[in-house]
GUVEXVEX-399350 format. One line per 8 residues: for each residue x negated, y, z negated of N, C-alpha, C. Coordinates in Angstrom, 3 decimals, always signed. Example, Ala and Ser with C-alpha at 12.3 -4.5 7.8 and 13.67 -1.06 7.14 Angstrom:
BEGIN
-13.190:-5.690:-7.800:-12.300:-4.500:-7.800:-13.200:-3.300:-7.800 ~ -12.850:-2.250:-7.080:-13.670:-1.060:-7.140:-12.900:+0.030:-7.870
***
This chain:
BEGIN
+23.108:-41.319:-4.554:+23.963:-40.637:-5.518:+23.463:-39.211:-5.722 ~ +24.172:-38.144:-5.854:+23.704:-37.050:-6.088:+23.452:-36.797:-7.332 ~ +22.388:-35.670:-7.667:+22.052:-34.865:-9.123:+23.237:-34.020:-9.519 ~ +23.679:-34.199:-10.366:+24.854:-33.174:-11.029:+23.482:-32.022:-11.405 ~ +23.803:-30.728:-11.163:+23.692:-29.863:-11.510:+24.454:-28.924:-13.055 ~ +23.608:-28.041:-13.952:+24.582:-27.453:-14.665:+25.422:-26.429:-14.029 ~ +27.040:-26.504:-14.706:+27.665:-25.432:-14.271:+27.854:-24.451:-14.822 ~ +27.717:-22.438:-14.733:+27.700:-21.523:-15.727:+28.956:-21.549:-15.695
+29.613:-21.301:-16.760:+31.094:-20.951:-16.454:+31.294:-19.323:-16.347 ~ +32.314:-19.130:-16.059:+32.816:-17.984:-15.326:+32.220:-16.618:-16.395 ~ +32.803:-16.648:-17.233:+32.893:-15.675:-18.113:+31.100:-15.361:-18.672 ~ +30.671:-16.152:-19.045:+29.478:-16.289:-19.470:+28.376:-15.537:-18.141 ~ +28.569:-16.213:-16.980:+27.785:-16.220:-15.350:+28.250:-14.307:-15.231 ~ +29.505:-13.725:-15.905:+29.296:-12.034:-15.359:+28.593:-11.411:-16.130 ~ +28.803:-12.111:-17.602:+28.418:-10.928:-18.545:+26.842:-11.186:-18.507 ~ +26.029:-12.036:-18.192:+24.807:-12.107:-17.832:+24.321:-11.163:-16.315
+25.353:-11.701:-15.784:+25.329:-10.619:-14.547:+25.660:-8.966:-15.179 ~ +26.177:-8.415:-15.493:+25.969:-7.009:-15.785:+24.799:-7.022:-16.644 ~ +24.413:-7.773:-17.671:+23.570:-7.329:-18.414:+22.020:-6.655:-17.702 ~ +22.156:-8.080:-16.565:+20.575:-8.774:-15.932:+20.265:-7.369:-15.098 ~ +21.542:-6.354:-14.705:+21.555:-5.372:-13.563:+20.659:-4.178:-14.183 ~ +20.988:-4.001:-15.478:+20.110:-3.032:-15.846:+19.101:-3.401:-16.630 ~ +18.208:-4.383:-16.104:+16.969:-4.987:-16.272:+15.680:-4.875:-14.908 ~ +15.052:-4.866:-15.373:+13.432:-4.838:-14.721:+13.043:-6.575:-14.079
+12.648:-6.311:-13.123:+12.031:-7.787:-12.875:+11.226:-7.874:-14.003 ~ +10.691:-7.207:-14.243:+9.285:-8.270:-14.867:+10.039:-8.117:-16.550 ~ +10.759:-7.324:-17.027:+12.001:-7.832:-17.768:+12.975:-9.129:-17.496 ~ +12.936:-9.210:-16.682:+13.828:-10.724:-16.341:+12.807:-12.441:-16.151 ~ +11.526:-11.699:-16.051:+10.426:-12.500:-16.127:+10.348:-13.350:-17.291 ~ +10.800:-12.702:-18.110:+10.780:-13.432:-19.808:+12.454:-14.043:-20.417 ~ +13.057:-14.535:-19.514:+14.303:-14.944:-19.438:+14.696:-16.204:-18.779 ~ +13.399:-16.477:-17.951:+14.274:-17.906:-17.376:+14.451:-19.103:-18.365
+15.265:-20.072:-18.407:+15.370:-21.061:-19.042:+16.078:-22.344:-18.375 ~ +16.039:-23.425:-19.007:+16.361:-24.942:-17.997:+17.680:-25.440:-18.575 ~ +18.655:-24.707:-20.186:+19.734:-25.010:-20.458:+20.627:-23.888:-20.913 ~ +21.749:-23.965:-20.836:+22.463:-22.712:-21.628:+23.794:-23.010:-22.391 ~ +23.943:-22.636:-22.936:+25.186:-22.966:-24.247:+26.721:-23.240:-23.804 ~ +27.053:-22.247:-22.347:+27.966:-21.804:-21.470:+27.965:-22.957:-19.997 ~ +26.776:-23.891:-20.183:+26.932:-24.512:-18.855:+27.195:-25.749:-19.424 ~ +28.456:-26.496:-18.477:+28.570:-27.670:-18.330:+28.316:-28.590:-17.340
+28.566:-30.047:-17.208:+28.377:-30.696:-16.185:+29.661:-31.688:-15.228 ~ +29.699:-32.008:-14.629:+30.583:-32.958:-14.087:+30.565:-34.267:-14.462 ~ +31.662:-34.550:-14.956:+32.220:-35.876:-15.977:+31.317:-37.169:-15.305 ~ +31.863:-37.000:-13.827:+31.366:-38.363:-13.251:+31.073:-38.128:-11.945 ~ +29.964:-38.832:-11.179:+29.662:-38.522:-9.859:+28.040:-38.385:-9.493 ~ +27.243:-38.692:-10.295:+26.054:-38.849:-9.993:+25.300:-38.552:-11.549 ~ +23.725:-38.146:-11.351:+23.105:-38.477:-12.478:+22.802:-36.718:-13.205 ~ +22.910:-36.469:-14.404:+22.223:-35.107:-14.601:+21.067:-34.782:-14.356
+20.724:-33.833:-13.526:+19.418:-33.420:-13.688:+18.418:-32.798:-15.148 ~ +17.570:-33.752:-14.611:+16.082:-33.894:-15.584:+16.009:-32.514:-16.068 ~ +15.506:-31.948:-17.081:+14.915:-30.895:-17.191:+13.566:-30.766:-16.527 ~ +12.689:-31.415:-16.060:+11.205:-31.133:-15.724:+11.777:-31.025:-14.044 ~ +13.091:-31.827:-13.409:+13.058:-31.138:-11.950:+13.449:-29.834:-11.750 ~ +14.255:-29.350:-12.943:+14.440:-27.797:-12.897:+13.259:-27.189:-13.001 ~ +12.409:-27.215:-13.652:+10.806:-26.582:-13.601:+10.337:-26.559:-12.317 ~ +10.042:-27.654:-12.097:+9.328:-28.148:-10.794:+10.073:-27.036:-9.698
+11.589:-27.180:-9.850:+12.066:-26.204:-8.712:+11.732:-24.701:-9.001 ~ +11.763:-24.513:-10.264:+11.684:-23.008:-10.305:+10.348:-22.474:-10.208 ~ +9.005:-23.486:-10.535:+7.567:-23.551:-9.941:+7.195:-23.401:-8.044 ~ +8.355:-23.970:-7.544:+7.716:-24.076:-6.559:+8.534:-22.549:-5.827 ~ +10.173:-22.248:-6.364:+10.597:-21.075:-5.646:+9.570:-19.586:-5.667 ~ +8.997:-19.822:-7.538:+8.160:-18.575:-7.853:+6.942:-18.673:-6.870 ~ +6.313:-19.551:-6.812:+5.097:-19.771:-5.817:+5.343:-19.146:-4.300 ~ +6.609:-20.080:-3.943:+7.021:-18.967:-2.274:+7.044:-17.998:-2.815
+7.789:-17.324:-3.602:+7.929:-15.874:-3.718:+7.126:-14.749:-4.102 ~ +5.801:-15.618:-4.850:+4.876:-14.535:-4.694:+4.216:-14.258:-3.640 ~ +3.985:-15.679:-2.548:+3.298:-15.826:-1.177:+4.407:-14.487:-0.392 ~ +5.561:-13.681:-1.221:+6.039:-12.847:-0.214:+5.912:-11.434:-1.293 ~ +5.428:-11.012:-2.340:+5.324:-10.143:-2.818:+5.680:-9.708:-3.949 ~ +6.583:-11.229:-4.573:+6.797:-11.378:-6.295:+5.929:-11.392:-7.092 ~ +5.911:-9.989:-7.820:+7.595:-9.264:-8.577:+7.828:-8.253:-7.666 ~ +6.399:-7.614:-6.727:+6.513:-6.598:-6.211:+7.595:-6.541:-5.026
+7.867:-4.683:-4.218:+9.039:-4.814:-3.629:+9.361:-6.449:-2.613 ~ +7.869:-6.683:-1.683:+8.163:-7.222:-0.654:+8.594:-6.514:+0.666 ~ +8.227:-7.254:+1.660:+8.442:-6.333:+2.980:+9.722:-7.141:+3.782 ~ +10.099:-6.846:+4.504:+11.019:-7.546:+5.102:+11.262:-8.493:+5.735 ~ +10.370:-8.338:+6.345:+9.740:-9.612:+7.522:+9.530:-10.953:+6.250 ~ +8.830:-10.288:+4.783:+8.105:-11.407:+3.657:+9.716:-12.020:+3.310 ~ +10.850:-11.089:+3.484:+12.362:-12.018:+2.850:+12.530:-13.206:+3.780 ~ +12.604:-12.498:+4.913:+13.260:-13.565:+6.321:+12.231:-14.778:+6.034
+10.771:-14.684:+6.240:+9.822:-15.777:+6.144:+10.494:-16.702:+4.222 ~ +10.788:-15.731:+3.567:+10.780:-16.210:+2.497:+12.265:-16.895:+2.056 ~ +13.550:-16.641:+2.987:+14.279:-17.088:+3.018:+14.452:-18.845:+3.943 ~ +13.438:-18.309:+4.946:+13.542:-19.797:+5.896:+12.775:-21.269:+5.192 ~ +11.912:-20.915:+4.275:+10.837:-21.733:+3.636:+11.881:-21.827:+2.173 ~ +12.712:-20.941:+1.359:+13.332:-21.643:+0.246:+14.273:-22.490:+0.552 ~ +14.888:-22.372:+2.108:+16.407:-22.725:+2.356:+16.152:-24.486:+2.504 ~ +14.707:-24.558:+3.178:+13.681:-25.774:+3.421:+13.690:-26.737:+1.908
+13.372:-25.422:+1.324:+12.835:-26.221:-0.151:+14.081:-26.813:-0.895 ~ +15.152:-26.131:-1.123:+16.519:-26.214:-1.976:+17.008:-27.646:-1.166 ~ +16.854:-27.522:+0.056:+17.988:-28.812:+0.662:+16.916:-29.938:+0.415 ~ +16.088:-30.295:+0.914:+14.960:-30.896:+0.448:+14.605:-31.360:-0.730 ~ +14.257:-30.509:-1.705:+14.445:-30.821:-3.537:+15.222:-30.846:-4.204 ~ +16.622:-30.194:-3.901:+17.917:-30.424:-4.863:+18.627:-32.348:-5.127 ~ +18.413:-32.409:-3.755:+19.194:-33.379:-3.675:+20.765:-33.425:-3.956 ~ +21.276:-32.803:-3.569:+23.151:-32.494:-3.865:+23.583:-32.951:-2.197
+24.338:-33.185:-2.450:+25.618:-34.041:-1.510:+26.617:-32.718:-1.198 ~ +27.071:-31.967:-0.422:+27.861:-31.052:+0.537:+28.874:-30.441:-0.538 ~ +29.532:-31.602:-0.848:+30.938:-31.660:-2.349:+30.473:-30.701:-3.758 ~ +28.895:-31.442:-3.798:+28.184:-30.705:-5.083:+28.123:-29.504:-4.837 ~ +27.708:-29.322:-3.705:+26.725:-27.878:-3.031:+28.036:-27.183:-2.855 ~ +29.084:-27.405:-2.888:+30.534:-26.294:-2.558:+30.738:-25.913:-4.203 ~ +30.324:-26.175:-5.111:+30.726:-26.080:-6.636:+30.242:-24.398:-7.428 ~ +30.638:-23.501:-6.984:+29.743:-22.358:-6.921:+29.003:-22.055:-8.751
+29.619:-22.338:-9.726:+29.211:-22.343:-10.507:+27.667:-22.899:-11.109 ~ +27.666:-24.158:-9.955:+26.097:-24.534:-10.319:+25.471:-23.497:-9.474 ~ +25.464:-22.504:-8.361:+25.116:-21.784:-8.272:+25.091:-20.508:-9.104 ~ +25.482:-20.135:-9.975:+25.425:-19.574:-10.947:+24.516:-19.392:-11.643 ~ +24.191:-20.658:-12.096:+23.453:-21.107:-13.243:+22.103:-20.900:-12.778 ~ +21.938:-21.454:-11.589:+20.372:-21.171:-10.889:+19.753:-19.946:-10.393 ~ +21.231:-19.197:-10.466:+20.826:-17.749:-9.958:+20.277:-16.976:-11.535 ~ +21.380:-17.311:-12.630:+21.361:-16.325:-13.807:+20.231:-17.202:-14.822
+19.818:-18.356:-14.553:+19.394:-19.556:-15.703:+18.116:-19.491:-15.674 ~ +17.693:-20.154:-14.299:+16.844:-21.125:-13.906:+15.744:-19.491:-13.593 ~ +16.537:-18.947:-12.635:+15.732:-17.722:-11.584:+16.179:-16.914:-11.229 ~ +16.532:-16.215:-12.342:+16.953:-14.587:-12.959:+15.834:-13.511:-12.444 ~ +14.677:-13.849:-12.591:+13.801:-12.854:-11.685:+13.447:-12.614:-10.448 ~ +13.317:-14.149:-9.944:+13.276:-14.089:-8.306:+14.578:-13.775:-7.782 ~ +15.978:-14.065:-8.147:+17.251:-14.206:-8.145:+17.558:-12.193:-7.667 ~ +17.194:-11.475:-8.639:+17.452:-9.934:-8.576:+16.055:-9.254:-7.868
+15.195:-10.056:-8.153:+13.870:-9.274:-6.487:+14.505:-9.763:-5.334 ~ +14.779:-10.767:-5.051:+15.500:-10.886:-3.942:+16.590:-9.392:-3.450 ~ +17.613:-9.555:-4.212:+18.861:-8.290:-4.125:+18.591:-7.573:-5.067 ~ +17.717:-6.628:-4.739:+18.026:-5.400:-6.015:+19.219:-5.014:-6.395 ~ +19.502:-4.579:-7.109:+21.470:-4.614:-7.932:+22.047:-4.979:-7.239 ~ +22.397:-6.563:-7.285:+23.094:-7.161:-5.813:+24.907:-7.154:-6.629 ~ +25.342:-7.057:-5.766:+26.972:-7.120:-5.924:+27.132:-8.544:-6.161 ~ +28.168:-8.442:-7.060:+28.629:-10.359:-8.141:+28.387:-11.158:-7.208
+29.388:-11.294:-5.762:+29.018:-12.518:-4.684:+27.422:-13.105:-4.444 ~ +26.735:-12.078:-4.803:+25.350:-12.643:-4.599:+24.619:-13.231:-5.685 ~ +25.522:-13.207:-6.822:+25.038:-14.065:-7.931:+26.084:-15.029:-8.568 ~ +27.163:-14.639:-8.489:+28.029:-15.979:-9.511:+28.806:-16.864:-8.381 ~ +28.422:-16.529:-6.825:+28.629:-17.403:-5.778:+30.126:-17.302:-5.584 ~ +30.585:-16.060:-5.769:+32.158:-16.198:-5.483:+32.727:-16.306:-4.082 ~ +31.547:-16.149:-3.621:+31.486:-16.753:-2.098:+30.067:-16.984:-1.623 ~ +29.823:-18.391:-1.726:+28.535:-19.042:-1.697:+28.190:-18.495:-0.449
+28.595:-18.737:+0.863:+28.124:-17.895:+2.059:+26.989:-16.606:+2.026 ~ +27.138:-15.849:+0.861:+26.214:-14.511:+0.377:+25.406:-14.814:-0.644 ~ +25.577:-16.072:-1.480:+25.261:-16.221:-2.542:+23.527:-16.358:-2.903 ~ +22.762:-15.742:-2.906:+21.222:-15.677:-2.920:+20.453:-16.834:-2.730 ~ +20.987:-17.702:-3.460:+20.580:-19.400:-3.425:+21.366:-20.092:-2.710 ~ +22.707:-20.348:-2.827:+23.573:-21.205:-1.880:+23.906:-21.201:-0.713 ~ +23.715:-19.935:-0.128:+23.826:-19.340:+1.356:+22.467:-20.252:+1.826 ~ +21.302:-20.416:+1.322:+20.524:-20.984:+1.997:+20.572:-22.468:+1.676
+21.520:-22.979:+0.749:+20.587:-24.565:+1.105:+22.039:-24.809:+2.006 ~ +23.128:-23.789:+1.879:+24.655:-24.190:+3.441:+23.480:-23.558:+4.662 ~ +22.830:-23.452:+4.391:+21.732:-23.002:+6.058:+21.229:-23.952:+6.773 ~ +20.531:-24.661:+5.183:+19.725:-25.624:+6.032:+20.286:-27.075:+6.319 ~ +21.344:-26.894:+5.459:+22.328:-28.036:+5.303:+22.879:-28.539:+6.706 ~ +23.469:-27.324:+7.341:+24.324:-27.858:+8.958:+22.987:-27.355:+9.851 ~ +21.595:-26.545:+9.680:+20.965:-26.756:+10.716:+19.829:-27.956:+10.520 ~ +20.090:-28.777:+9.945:+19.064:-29.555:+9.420:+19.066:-30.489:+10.513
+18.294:-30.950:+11.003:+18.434:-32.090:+12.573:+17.413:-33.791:+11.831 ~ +18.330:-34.538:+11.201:+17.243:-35.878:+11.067:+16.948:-36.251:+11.432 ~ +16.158:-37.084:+11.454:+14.792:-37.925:+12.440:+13.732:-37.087:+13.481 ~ +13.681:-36.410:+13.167:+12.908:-35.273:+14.127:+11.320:-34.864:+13.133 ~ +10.432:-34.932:+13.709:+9.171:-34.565:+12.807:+8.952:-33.421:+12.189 ~ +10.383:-32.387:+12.367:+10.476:-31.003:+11.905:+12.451:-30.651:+11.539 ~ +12.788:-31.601:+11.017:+13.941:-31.522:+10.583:+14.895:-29.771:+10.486 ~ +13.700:-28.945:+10.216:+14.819:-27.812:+9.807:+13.771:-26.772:+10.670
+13.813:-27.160:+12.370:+13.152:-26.131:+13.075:+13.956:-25.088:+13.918 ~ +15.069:-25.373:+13.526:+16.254:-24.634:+14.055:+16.362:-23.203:+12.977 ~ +16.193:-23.179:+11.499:+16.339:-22.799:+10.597:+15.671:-21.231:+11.188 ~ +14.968:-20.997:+12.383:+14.212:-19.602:+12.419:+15.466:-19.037:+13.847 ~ +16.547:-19.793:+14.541:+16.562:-19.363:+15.205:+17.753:-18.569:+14.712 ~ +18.405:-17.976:+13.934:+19.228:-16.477:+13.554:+18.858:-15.885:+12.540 ~ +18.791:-14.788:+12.853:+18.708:-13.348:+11.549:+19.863:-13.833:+10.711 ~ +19.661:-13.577:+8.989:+20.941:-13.676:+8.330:+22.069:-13.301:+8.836
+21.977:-11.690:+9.411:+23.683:-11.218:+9.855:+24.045:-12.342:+10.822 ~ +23.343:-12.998:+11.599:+23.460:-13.462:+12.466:+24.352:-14.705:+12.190 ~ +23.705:-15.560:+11.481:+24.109:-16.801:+10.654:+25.525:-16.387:+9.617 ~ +25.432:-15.241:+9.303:+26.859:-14.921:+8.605:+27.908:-15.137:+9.689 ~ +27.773:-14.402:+11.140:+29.011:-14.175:+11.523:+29.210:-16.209:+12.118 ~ +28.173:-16.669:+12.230:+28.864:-18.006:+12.308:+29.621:-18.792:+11.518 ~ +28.973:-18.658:+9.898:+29.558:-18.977:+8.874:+30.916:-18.273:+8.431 ~ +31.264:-17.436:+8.297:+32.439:-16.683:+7.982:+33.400:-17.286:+9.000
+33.148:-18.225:+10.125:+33.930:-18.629:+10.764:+33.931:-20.655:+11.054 ~ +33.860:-20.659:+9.664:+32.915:-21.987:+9.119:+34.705:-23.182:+9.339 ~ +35.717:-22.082:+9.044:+36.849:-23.431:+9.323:+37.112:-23.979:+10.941 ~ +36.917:-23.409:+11.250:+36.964:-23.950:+13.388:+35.322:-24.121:+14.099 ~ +34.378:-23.375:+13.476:+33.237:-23.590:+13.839:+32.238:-23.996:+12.905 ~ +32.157:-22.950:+11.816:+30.497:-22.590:+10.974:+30.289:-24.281:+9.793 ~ +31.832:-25.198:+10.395:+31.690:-26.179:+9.572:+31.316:-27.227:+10.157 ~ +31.409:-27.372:+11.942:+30.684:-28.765:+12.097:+29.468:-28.521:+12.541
+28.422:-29.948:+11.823:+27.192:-29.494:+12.079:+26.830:-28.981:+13.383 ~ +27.178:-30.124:+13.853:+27.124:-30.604:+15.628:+26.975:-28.878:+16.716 ~ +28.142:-28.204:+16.315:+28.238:-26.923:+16.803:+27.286:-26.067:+16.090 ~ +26.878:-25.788:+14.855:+25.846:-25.071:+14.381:+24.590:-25.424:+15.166 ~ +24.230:-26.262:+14.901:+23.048:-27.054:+15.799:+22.813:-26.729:+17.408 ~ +23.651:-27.025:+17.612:+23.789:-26.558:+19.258:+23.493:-25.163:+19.761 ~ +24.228:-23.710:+18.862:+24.381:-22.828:+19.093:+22.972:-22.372:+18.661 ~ +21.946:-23.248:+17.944:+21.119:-22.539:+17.133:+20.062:-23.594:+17.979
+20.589:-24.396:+18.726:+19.347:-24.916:+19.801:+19.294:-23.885:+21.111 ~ +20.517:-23.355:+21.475:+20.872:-22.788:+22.499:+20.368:-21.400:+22.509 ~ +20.706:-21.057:+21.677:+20.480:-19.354:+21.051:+19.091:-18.577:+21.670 ~ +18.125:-19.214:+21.406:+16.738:-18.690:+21.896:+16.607:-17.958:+23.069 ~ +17.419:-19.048:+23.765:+17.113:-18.956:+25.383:+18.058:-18.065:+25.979 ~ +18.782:-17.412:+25.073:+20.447:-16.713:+25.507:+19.480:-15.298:+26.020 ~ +19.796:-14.475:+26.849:+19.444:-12.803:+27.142:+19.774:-12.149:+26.408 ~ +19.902:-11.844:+24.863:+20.610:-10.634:+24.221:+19.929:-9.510:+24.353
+18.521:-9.282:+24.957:+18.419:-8.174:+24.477:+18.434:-6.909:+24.805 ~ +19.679:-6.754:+26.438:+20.007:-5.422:+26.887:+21.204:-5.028:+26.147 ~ +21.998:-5.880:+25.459:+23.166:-5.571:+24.914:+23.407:-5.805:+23.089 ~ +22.106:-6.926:+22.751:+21.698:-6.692:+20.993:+22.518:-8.161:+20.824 ~ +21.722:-8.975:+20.146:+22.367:-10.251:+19.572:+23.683:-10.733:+19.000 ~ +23.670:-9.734:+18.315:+25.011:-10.007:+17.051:+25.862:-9.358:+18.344 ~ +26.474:-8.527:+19.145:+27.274:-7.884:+20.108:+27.330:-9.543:+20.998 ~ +26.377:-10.226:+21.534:+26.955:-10.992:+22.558:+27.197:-12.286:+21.354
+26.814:-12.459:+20.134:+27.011:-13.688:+19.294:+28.760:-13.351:+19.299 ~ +28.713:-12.283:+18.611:+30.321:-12.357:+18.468:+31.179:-12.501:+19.624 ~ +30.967:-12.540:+20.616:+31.796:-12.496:+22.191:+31.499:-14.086:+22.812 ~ +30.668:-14.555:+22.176:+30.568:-15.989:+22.353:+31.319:-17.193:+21.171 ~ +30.806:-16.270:+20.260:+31.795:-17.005:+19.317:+33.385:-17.042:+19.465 ~ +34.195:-16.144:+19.794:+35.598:-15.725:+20.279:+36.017:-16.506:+21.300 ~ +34.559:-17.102:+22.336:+35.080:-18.085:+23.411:+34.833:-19.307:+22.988 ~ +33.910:-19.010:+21.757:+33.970:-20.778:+21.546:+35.255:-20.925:+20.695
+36.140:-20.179:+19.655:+37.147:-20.192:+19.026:+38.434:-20.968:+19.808 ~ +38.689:-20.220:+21.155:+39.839:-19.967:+21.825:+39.795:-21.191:+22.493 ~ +37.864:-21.696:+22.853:+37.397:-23.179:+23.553:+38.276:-24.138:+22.580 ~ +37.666:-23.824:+20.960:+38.279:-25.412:+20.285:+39.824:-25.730:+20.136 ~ +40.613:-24.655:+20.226:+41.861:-25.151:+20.725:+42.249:-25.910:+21.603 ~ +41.367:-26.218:+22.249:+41.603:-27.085:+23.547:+40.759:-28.135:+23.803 ~ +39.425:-28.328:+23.092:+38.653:-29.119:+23.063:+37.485:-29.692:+22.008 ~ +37.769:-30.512:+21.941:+37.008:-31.254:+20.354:+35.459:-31.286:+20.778
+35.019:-30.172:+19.801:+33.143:-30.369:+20.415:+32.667:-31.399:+19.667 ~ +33.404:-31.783:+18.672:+32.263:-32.973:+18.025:+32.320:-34.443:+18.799 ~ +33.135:-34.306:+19.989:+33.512:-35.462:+20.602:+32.990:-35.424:+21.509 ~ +31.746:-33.997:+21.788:+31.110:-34.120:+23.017:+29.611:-34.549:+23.060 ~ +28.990:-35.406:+23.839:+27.547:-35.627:+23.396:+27.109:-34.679:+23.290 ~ +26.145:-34.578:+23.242:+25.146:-32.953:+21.970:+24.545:-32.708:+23.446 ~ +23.923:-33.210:+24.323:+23.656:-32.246:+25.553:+24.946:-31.912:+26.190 ~ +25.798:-32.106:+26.406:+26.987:-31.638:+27.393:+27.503:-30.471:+25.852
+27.463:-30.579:+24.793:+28.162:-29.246:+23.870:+27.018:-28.264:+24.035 ~ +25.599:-28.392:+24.437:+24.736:-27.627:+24.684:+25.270:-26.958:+25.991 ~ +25.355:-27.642:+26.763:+25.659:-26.910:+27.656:+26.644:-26.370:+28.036 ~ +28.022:-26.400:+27.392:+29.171:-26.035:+27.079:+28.838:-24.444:+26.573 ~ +28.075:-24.804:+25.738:+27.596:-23.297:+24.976:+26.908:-22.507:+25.769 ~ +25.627:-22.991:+26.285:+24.799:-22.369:+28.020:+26.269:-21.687:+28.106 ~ +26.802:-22.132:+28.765:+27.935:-21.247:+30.077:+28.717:-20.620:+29.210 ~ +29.214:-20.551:+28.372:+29.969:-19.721:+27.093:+29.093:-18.334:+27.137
+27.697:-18.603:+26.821:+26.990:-17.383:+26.034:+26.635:-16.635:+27.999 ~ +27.005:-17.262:+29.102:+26.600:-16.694:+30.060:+27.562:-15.950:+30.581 ~ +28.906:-16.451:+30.607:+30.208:-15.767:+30.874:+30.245:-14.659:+29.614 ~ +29.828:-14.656:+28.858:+29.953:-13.207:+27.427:+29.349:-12.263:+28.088 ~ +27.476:-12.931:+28.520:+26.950:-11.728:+28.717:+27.366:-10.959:+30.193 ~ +28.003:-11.861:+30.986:+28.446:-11.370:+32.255:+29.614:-10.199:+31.843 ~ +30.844:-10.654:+31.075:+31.315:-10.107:+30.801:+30.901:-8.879:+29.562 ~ +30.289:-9.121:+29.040:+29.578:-7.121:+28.380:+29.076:-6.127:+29.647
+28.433:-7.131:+30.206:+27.804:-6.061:+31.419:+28.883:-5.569:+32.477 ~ +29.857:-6.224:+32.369:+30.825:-5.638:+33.472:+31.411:-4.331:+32.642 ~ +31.817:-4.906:+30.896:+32.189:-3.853:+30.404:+31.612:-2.651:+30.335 ~ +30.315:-2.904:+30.167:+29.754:-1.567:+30.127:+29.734:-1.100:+31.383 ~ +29.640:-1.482:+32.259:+29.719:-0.832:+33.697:+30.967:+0.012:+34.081 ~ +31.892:-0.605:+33.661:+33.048:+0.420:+34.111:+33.464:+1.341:+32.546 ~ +33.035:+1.359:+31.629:+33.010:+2.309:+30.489:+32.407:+3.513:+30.985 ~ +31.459:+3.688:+31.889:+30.294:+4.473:+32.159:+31.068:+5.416:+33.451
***
C-alpha cells in the first residue's frame, strides 16, 4: 500500500513560493517544518505518513547535500553526483506507487515544507515549475524520484545503475516525450543500457539523442517495444542510434 503524502494546495504552494525567492538559504534554514495548515491528504488509498519519516527524509536529503556543498554554492559536477544519490534516496524511502508520485501537489509540499532550503540551493530563483511541480518533469524533487522510477532495474545487486547514464538535459529530452516513449519503463531502460556504448562524441550527445529518438518515435508506430524481449529492444536501439549517427555524418558532409 502506498504512504499518502501531504498535499500543498495551489494557492498557499505560490505565495510561499514568491515569498521563499527573496530569501537567503540560510534564511530558509529556519523554516522547514513536517505540517502546514494549507496541506491536505487523500481520502483513501494508503496510510498517512508518520511525521518522524518526514524527518528521517529531510535528515538524510540535508546530509547528501552537504556531502555536495550545503548551504554553500556547490560545484557542478557536486549537483549531478547529488542529483543521482537523492533520485536513489526518494524512490527508495518514499515509498509512493507511480499514481501517488503523478500528484504534483505533494510535490509541493516537500519542495516549500519539508526542504525549503535544500529545495532553492538546488535552483537559485528557480522558476514556479521547479517548485509547485506544474510540471513534475522539472520539478526539483519529482523529476528525480520519475528518474529513478523507470530507470530502476529489480533484482539486480545495483537496482538504479543505469541512473548515471544521462546528463539531466539529456533525460529531459526523453521524458518530454514520455507519451510514446519517456513512459515505458522497458524503453527507458534500454536506451539508458544502450547509451554508453553509442559514439556521440564527434557530433555531441543530445544532437544524436534527439535523431534517435525521432527514429524510435516513427519505429513505435509500427512496432510495440514492450512486446520485445529486452535484448532484441536493445538491440533494436544498437541499430537506431547507428543509422542516426551514420546519418549526421553524411549530413555534415555534404553541408560542408
Amino acid at each position: 500500500m502506498s504512504i499518502l503524502y501531504p498535499r500543498l494546495l495551489d494557492a498557499a504552494a505560490l505565495d510561499m513560493h514568491k515569498r521563499y525567492t527573496r530569501l537567503t538559504v540560510e534564511e530558509l534554514q529556519q523554516l522547514p517544518a513536517f505540517r502546514h495548515p494549507s496541506a491536505v491528504f487523500a481520502a483513501t488509498g494508503g496510510d498517512r505518513v508518520p511525521v518522524e519519516h518526514l524527518e528521517e527524509l529531510r535528515n538524510r536529503v540535508v546530509k547528501i547535500a552537504e556531502e555536495s556543498g550545503f548551504p554553500g554554492g556547490g560545484r557542478r559536477r557536486d549537483h549531478t553526483e547529488f542529483d543521482q544519490e537523492i533520485a536513489r534516496l526518494l524512490h527508495e524511502r518514499m515509498g509512493l506507487v507511480a499514481a501517488e508520485a503523478a500528484v504534483r501537489p505533494i510535490w509541493a509540499f516537500l519542495a516549500l515544507v519539508v526542504l525549503p532550503d535544500v529545495s532553492y540551493w538546488r535552483y537559485w530563483e528557480p522558476p514556479v515549475d521547479r517548485i509547485l511541480g506544474t510540471d513534475i518533469t522539472r520539478h526539483v524533487w519529482g523529476r528525480l524520484w520519475w528518474r529513478a522510477h523507470l530507470l530502476a532495474v529489480p533484482n539486480e545487486p545495483d537496482p538504479y545503475r543505469l541512473l548515471g547514464s544521462f546528463n539531466e538535459s539529456d533525460f529531459d529530452q526523453i521524458y518530454a516525450r514520455r507519451n510514446l516513449l519517456g513512459g515505458s519503463r522497458s524503453v527507458v531502460r534500454a536506451l539508458a543500457d544502450v547509451w554508453p556504448s553509442v559514439d556521440t562524441a564527434e557530433f555531441g550527445s543530445r544532437r544524436v539523442l534527439r535523431d534517435v529518438l525521432k527514429r524510435l518515435l516513427r519505429t513505435a508506430a509500427i512496432l510495440e517495444f514492450d512486446a520485445l524481449d529486452y535484448a532484441d529492444l536493445c538491440g533494436e536501439i544498437r541499430r537506431e542510434a547507428a543509422i542516426a549517427v551514420a546519418a549526421i555524418r553524411e549530413a555534415d558532409r555534404r553541408a560542408q
